[in-house]
N, C-alpha and C positions, 0 to 999 in steps of 0.2 A: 622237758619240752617248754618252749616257749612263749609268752601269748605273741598272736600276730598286733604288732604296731601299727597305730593309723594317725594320722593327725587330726585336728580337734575337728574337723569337718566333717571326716569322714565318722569319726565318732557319732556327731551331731544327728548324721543322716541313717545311721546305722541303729541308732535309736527314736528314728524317727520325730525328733524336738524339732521347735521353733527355738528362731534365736533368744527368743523370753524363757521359753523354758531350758535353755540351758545356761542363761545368765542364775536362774534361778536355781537348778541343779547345780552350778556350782558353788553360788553364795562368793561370800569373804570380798564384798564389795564390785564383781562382776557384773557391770551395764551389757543390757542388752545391744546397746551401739557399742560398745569395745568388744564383746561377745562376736557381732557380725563384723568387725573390722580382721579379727582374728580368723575369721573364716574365708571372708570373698575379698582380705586383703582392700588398697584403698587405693585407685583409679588416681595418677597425676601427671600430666605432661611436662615432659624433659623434653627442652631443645623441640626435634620435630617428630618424636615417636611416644605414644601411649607407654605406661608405665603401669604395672601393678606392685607395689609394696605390699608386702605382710607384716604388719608389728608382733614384735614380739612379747609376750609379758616379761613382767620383771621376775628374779629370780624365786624370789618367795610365791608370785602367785602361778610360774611353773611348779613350783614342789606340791601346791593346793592340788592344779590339776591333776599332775599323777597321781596324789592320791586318792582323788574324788573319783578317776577312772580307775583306778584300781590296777595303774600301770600299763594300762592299755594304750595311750596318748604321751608318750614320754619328750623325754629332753629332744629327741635327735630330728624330733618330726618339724619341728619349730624352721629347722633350717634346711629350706626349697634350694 
């Protein structure tokens, strides 16, 4: 059986952290401003419509998160 997947927001919320505390639960140089960028994604105007972007981390600090979640917040969540 296997664990249910969420993305790191859902994570965030589901342990009830701020975004300090999950800069902080994760370490290995995680800002609480890249921490909340990763979550509520970052608000920029194209042309004449509102845009959300979600940055991704880079490859290394995706393998941190999976294993600080313990696999619960994997690769696949990254990509909306």
């Amino acid at each position: 059986m296997s664990k249910k997947s969420m993305n790191i927001e859902e994570f965030r919320q589901a342990k009830n952290m701020t975004f300090a505390e999950l800069a902080e639960f994760l370490g290995n140089g995680a800002t609480e401003s890249k921490v909340h960028q990763w979550c509520m994604g970052i608000n920029y105007k194209y042309k004449d419509s509102n845009m959300r972007r979600y940055p991704i981390p880079r490859v290394e600090m995706l393998q941190h998160i999976y294993d600080k979640t313990k696999g619960v917040v994997d690769f696949k969540s990254w990509y909306r």
